[in-house]
PDB file of N, CA, C and O in Angstrom:
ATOM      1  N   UNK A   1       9.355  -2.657  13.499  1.00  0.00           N
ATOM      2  CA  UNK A   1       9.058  -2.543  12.100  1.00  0.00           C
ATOM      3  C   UNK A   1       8.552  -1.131  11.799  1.00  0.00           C
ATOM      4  O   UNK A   1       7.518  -0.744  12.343  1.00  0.00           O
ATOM      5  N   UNK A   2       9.340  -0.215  10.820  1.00  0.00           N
ATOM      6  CA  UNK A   2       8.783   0.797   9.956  1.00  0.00           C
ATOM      7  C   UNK A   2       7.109   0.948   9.748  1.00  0.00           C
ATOM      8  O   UNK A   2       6.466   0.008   9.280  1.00  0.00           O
ATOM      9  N   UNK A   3       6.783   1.591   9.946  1.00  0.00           N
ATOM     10  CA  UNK A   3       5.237   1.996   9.183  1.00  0.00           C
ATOM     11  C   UNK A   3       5.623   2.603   7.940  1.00  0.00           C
ATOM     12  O   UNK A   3       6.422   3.539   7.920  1.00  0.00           O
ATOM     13  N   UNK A   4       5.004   2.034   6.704  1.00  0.00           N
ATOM     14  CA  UNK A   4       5.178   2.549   5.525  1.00  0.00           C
ATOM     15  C   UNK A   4       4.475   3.991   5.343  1.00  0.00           C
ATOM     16  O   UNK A   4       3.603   4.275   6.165  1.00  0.00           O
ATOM     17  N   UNK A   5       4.786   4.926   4.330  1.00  0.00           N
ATOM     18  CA  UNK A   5       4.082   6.094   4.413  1.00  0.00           C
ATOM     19  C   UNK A   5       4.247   6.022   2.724  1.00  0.00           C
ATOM     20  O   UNK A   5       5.058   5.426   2.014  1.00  0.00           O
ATOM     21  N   UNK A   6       3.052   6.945   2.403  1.00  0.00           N
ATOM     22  CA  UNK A   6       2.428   6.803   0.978  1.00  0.00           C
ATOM     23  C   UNK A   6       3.969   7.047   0.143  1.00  0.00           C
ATOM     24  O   UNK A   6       3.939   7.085  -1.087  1.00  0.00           O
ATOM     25  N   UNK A   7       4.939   7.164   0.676  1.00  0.00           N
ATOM     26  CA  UNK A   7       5.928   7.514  -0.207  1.00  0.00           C
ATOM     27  C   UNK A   7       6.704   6.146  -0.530  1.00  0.00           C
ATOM     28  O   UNK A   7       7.055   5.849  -1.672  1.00  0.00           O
ATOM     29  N   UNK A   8       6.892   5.485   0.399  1.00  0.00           N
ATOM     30  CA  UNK A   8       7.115   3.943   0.239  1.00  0.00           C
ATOM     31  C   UNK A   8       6.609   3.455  -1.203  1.00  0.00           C
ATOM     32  O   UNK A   8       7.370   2.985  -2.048  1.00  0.00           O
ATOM     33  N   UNK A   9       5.063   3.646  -1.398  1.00  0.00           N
ATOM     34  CA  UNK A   9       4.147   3.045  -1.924  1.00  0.00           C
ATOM     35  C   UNK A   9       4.054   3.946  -3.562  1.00  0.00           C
ATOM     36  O   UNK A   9       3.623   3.398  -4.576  1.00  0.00           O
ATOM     37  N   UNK A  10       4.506   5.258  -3.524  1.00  0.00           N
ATOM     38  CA  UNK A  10       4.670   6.138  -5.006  1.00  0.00           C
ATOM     39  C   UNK A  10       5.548   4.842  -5.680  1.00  0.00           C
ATOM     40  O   UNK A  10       6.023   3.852  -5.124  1.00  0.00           O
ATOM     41  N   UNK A  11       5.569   5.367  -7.476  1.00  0.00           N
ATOM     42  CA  UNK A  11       5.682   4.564  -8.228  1.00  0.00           C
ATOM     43  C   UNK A  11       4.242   4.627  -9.350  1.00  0.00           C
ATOM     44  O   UNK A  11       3.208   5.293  -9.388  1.00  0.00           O
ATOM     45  N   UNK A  12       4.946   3.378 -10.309  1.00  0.00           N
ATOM     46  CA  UNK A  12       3.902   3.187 -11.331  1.00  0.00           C
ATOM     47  C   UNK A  12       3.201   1.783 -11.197  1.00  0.00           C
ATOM     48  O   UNK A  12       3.753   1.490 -10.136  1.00  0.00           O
ATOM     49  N   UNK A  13       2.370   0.643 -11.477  1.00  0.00           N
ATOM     50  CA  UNK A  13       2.060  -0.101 -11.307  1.00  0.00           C
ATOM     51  C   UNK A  13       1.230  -0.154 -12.283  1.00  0.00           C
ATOM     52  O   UNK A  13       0.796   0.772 -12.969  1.00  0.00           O
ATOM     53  N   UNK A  14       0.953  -1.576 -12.349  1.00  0.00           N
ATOM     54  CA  UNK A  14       0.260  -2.583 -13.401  1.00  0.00           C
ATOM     55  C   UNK A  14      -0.603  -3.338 -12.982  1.00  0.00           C
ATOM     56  O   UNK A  14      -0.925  -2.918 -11.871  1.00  0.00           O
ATOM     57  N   UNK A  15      -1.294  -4.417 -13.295  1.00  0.00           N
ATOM     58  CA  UNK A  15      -2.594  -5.024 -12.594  1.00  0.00           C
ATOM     59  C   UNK A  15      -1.890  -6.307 -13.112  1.00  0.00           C
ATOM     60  O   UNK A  15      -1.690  -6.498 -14.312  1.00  0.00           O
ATOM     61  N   UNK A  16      -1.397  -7.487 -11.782  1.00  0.00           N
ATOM     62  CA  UNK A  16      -0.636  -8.844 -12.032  1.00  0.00           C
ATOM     63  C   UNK A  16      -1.715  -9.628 -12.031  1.00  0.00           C
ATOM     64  O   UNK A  16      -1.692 -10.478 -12.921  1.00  0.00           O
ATOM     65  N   UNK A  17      -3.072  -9.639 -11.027  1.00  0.00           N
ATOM     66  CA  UNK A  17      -4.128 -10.520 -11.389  1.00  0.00           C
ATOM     67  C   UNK A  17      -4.912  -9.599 -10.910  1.00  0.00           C
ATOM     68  O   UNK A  17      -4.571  -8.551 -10.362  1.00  0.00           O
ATOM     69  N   UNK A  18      -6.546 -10.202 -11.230  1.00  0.00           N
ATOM     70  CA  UNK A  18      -7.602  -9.548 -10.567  1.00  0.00           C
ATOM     71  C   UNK A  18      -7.969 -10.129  -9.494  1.00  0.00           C
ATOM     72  O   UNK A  18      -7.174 -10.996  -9.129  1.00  0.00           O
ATOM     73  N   UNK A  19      -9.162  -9.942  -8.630  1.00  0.00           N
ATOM     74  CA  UNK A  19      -9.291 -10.340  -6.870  1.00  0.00           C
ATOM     75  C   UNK A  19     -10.055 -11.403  -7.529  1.00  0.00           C
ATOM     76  O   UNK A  19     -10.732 -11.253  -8.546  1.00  0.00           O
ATOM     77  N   UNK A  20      -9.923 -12.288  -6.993  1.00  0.00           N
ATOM     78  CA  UNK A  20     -10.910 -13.650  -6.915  1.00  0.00           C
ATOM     79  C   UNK A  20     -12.484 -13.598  -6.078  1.00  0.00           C
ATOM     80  O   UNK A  20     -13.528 -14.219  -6.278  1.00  0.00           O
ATOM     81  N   UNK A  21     -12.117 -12.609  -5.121  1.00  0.00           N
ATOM     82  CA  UNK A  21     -13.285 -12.363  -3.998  1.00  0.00           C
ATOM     83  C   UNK A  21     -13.090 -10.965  -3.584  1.00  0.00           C
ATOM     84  O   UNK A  21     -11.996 -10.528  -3.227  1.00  0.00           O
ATOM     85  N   UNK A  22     -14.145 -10.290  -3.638  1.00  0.00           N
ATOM     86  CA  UNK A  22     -14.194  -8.756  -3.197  1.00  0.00           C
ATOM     87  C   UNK A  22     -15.197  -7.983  -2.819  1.00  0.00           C
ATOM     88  O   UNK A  22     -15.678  -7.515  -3.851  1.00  0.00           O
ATOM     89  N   UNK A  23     -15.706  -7.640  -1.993  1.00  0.00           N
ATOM     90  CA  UNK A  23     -16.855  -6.854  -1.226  1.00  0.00           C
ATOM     91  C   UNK A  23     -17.124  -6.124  -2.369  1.00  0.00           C
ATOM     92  O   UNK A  23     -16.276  -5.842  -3.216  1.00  0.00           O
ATOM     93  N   UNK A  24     -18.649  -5.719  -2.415  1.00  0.00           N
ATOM     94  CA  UNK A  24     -19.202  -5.385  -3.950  1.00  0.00           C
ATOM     95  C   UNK A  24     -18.792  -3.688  -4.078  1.00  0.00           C
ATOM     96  O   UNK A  24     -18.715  -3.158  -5.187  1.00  0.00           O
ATOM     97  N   UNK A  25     -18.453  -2.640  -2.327  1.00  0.00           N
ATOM     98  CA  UNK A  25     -18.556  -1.515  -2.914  1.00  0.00           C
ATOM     99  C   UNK A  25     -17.294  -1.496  -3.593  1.00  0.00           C
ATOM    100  O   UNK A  25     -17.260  -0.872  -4.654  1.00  0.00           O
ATOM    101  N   UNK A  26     -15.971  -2.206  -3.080  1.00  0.00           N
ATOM    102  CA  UNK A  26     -14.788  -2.407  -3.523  1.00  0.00           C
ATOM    103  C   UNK A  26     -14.370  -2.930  -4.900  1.00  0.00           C
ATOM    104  O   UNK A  26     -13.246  -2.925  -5.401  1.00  0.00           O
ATOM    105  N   UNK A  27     -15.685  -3.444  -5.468  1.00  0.00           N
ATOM    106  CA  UNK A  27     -15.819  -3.968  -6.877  1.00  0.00           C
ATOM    107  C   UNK A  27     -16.011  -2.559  -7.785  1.00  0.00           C
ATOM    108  O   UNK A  27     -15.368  -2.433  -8.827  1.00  0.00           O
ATOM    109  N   UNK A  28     -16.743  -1.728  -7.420  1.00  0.00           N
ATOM    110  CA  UNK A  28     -16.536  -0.620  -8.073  1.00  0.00           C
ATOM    111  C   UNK A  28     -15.054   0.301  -8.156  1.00  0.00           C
ATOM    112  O   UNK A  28     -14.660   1.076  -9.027  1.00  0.00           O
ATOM    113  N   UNK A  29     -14.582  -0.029  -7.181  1.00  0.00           N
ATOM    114  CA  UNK A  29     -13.028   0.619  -7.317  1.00  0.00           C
ATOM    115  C   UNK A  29     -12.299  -0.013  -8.194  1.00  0.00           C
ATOM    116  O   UNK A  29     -11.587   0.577  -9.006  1.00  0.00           O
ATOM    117  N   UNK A  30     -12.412  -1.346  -8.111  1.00  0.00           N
ATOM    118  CA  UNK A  30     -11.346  -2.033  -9.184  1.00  0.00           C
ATOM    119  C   UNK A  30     -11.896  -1.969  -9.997  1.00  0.00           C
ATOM    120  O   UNK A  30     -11.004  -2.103 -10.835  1.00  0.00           O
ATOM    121  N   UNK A  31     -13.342  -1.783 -10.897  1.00  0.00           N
ATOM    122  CA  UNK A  31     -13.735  -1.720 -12.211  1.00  0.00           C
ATOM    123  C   UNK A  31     -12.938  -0.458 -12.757  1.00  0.00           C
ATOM    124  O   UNK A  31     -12.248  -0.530 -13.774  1.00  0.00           O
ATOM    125  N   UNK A  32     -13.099   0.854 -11.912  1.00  0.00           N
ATOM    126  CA  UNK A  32     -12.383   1.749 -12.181  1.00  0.00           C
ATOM    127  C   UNK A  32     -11.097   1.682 -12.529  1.00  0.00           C
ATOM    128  O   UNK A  32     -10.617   2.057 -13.598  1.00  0.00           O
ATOM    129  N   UNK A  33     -10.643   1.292 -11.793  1.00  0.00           N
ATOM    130  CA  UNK A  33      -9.036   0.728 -12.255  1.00  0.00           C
ATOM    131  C   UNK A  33      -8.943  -0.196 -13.262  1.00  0.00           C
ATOM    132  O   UNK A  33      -7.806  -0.175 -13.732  1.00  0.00           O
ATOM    133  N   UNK A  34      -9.415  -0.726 -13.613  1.00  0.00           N
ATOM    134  CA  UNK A  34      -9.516  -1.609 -14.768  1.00  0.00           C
ATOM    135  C   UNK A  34      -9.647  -1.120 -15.834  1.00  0.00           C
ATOM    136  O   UNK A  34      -9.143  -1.698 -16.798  1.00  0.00           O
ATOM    137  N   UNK A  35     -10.467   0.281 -16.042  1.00  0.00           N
ATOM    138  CA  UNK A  35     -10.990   0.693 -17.223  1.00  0.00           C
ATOM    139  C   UNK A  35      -9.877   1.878 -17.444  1.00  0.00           C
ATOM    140  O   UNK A  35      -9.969   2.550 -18.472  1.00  0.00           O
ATOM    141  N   UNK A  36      -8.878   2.137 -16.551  1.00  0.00           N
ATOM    142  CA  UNK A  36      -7.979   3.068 -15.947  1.00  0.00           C
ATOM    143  C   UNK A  36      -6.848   2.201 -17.152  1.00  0.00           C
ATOM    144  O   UNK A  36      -6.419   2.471 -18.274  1.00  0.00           O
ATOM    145  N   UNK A  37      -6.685   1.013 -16.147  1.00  0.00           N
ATOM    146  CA  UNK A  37      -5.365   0.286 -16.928  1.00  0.00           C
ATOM    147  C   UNK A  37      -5.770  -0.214 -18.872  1.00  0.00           C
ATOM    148  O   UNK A  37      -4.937  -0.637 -19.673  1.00  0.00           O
ATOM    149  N   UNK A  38      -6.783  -0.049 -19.055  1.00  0.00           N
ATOM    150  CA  UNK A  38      -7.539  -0.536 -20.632  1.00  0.00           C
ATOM    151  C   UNK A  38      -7.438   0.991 -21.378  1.00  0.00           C
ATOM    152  O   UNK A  38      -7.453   1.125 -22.601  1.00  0.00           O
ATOM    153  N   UNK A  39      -7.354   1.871 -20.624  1.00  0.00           N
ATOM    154  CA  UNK A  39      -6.993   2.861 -21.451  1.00  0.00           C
ATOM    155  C   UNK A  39      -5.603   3.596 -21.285  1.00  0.00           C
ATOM    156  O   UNK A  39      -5.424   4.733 -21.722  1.00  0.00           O
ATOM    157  N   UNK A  40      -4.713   2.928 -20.677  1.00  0.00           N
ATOM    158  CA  UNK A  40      -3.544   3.640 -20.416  1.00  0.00           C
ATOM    159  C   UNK A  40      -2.187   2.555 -21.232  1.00  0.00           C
ATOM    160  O   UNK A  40      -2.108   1.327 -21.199  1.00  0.00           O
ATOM    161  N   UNK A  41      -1.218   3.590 -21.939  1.00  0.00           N
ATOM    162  CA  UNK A  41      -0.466   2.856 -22.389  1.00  0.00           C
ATOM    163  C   UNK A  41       0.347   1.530 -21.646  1.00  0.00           C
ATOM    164  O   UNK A  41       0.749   1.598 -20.484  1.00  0.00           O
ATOM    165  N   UNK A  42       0.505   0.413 -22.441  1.00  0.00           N
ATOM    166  CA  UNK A  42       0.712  -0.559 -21.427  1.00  0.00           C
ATOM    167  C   UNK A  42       0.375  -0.755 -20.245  1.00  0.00           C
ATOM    168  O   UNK A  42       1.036  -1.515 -19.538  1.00  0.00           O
ATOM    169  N   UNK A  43      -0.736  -0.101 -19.777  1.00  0.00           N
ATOM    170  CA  UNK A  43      -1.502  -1.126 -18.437  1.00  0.00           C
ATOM    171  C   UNK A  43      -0.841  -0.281 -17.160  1.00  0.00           C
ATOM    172  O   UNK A  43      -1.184  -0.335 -15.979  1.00  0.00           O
ATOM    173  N   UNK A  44       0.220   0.520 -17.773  1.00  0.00           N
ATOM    174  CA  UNK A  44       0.699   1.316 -16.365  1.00  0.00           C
ATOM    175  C   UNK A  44       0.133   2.334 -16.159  1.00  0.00           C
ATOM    176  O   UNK A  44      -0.203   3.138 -17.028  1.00  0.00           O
ATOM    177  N   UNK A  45      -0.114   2.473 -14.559  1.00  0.00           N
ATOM    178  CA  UNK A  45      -0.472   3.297 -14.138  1.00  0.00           C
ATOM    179  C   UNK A  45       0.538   4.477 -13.074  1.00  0.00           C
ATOM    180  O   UNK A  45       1.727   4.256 -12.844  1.00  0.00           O
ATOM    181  N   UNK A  46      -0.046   5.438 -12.646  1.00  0.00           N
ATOM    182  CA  UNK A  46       0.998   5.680 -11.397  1.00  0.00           C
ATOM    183  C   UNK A  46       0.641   6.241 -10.536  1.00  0.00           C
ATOM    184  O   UNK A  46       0.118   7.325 -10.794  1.00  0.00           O
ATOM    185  N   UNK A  47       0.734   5.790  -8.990  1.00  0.00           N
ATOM    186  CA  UNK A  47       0.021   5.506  -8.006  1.00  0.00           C
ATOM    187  C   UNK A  47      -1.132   6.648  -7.710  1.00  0.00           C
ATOM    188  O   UNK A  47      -2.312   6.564  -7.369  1.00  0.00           O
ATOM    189  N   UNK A  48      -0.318   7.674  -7.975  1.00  0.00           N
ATOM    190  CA  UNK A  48      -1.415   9.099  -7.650  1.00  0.00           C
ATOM    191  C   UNK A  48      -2.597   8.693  -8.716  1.00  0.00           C
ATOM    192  O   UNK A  48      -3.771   8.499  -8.400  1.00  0.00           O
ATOM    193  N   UNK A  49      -2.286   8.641  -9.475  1.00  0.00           N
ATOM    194  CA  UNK A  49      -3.249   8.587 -10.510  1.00  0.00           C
ATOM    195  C   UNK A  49      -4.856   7.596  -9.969  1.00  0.00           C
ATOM    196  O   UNK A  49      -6.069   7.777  -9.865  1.00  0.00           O
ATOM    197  N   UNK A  50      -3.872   6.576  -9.768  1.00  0.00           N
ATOM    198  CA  UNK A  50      -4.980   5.629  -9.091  1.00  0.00           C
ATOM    199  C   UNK A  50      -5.618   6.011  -8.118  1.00  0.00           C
ATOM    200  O   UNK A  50      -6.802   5.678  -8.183  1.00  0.00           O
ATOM    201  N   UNK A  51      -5.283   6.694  -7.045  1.00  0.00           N
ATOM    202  CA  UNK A  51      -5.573   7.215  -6.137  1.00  0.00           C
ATOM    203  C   UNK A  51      -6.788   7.866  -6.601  1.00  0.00           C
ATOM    204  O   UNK A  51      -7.926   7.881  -6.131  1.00  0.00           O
ATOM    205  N   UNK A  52      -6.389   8.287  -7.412  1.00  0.00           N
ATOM    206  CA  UNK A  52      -7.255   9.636  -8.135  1.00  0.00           C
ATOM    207  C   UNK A  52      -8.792   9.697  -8.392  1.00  0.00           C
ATOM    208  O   UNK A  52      -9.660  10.552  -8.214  1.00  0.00           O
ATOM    209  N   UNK A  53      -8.752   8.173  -8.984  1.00  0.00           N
ATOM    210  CA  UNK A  53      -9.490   7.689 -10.143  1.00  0.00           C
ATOM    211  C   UNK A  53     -10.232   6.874  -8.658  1.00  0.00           C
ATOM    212  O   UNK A  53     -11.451   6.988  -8.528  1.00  0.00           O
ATOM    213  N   UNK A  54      -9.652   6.295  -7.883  1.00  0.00           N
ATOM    214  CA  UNK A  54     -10.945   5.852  -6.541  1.00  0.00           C
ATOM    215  C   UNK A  54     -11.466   6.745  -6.200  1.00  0.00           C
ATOM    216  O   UNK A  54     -12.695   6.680  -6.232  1.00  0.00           O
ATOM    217  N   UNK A  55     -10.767   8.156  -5.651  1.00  0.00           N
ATOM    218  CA  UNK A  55     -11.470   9.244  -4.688  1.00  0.00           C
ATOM    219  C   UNK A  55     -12.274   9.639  -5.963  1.00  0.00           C
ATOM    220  O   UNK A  55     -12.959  10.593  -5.595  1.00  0.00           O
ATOM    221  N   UNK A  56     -12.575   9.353  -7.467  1.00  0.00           N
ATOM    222  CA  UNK A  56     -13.035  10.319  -7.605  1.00  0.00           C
ATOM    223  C   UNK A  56     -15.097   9.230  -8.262  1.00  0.00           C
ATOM    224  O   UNK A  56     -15.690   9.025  -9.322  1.00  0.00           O
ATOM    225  N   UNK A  57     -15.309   8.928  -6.785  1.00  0.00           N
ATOM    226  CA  UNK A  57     -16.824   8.126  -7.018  1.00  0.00           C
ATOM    227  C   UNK A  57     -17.856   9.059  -6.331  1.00  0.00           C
ATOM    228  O   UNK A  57     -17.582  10.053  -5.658  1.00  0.00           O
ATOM    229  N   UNK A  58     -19.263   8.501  -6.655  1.00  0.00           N
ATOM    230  CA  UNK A  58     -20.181   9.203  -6.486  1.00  0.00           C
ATOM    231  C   UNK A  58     -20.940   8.323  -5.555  1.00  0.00           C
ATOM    232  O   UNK A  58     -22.013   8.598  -5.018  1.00  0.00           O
ATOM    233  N   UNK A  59     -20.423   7.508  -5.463  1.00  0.00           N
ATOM    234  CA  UNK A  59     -21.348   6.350  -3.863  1.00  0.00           C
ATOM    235  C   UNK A  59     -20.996   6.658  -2.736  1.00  0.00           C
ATOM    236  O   UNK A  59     -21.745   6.331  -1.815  1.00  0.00           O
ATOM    237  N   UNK A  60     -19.772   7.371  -2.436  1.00  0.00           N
ATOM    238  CA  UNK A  60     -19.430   7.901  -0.811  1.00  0.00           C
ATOM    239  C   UNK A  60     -18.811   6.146   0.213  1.00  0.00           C
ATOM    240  O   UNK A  60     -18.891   5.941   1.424  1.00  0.00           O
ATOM    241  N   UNK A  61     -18.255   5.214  -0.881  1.00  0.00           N
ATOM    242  CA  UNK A  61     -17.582   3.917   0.049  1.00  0.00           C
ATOM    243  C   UNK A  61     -16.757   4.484   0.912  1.00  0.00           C
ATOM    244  O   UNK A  61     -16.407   5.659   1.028  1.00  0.00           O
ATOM    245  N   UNK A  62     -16.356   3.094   1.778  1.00  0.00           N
ATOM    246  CA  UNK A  62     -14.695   3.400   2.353  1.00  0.00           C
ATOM    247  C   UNK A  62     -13.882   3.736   1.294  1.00  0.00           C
ATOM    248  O   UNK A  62     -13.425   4.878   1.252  1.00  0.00           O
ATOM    249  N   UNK A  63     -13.635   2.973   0.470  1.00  0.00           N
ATOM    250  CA  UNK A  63     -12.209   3.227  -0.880  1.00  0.00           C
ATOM    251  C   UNK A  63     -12.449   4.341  -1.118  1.00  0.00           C
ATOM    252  O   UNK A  63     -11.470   5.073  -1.265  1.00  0.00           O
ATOM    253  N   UNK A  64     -13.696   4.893  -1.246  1.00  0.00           N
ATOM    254  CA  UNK A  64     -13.940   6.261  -1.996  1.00  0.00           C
ATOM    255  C   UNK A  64     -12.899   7.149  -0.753  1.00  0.00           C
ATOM    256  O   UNK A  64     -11.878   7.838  -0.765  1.00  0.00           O
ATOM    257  N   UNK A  65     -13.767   6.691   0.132  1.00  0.00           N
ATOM    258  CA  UNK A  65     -13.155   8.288   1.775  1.00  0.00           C
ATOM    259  C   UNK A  65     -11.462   7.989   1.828  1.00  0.00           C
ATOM    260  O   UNK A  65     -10.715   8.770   2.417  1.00  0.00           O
ATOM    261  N   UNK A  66     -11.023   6.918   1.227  1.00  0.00           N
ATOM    262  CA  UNK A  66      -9.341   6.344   1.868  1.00  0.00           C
ATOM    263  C   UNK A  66      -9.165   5.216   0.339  1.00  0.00           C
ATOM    264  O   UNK A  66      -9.330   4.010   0.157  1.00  0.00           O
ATOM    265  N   UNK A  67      -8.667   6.618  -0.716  1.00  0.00           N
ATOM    266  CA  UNK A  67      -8.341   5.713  -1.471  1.00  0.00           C
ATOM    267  C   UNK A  67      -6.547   5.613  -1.633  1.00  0.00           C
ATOM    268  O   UNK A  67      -5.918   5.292  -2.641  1.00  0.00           O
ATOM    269  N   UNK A  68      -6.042   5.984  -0.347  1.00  0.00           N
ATOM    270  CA  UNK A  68      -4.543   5.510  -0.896  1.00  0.00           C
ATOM    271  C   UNK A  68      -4.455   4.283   0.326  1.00  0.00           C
ATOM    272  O   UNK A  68      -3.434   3.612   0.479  1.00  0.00           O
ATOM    273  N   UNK A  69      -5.365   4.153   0.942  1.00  0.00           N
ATOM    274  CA  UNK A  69      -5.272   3.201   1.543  1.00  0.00           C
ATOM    275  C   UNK A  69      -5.782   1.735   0.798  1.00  0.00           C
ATOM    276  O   UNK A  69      -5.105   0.742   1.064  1.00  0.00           O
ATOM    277  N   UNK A  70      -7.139   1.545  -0.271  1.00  0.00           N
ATOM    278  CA  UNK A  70      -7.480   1.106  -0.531  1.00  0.00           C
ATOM    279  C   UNK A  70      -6.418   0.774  -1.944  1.00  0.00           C
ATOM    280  O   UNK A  70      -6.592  -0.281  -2.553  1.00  0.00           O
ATOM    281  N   UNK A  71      -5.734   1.388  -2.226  1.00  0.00           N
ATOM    282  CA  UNK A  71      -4.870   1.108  -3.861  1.00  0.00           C
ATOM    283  C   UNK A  71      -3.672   0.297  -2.842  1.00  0.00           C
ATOM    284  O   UNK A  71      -3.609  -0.895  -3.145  1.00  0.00           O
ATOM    285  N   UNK A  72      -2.676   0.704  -1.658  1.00  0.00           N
ATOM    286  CA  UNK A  72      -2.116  -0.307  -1.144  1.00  0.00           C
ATOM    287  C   UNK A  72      -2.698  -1.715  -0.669  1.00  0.00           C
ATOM    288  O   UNK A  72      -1.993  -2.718  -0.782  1.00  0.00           O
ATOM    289  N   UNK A  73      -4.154  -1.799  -0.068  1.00  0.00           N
ATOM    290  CA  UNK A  73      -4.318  -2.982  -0.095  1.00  0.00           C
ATOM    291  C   UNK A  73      -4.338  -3.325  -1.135  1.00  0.00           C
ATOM    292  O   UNK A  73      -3.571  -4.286  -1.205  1.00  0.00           O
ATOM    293  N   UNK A  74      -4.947  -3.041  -2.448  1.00  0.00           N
ATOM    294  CA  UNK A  74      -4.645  -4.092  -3.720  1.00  0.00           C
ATOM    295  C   UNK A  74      -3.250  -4.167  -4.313  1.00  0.00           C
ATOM    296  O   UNK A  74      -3.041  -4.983  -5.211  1.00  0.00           O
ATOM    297  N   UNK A  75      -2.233  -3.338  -3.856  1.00  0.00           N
ATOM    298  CA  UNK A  75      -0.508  -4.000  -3.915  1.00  0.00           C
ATOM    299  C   UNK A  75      -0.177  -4.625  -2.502  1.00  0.00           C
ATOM    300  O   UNK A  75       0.922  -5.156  -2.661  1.00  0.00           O
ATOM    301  N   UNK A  76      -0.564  -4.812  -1.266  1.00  0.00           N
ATOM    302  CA  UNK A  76      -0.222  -5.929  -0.611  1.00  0.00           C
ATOM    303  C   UNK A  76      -0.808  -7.078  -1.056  1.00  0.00           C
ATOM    304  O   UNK A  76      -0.357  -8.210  -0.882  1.00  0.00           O
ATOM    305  N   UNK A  77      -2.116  -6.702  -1.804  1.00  0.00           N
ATOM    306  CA  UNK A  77      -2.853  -8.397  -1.869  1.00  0.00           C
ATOM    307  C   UNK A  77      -2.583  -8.970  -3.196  1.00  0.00           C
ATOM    308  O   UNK A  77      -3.278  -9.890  -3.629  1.00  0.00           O
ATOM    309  N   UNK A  78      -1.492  -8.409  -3.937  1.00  0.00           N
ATOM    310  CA  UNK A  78      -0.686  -8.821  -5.182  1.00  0.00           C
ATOM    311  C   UNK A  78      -1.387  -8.191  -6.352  1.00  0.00           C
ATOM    312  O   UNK A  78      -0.821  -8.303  -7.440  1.00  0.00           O
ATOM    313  N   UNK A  79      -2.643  -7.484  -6.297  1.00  0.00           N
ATOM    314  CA  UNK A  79      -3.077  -7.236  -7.195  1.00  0.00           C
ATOM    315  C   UNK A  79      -2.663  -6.292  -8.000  1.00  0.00           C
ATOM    316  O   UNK A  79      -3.218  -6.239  -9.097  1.00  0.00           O
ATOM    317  N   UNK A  80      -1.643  -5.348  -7.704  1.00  0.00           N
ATOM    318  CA  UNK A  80      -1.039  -4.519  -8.619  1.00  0.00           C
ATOM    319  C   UNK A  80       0.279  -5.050  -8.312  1.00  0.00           C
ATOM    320  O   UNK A  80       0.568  -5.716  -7.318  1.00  0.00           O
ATOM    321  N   UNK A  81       1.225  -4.615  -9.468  1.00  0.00           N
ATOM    322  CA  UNK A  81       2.696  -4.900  -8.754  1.00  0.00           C
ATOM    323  C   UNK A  81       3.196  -3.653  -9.576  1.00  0.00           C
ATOM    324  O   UNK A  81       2.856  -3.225 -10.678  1.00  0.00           O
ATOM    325  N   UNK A  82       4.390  -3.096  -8.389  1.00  0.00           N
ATOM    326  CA  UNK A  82       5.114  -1.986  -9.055  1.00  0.00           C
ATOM    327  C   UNK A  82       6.054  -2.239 -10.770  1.00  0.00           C
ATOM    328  O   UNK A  82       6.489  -3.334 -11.125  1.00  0.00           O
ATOM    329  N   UNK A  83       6.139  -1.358 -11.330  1.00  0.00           N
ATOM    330  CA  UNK A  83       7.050  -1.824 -12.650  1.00  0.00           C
ATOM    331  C   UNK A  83       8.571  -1.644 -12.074  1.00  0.00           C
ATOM    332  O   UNK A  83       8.813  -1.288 -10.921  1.00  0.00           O
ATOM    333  N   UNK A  84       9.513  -1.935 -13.024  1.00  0.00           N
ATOM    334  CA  UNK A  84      10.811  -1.234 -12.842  1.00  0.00           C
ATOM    335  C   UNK A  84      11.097  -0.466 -13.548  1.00  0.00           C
ATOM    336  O   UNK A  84      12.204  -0.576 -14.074  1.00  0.00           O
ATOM    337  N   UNK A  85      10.327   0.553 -13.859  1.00  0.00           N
ATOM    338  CA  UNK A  85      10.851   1.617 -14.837  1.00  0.00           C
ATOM    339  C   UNK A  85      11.031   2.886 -13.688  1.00  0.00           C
ATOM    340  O   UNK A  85      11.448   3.988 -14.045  1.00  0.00           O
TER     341      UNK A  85
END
């Protein structure tokens, strides 16, 4: 099996549900993103962007140090899904 590389993962994305359960520093990443997708036309985002908007905290988390790692776990764990545009 392939190892995906952040290029796999470029694109725009949307928020399909929110996490039901989530470690609290990781709750600050998705608030971010949340307030990301509430101000962006139709809810899309695009991936750098997101990226962006995690690395850019003032608590020093994991998501903060590895946020393109942390924006793919929330599109493996369904929480974003790519658009087709």
């Amino acid at each position: 099996m392939k190892k995906k590389s952040k290029a796999d993962y470029e694109g725009t994305y949307f928020i399909a549900k929110s996490p039901s359960t989530m470690k609290v520093h990781n709750k600050i990443s998705w608030s971010k993103i949340e307030t990301l997708a509430s101000r962006s036309i139709d809810g899309i985002m695009d991936f750098n962007l997101l990226a962006a908007v995690v690395e850019d905290h003032e608590h020093g988390t994991m998501s903060a140090k590895y946020p393109y790692q942390f924006i793919t776990y929330c599109i493996r764990s369904g929480w974003l899904v790519r658009t087709q545009r």
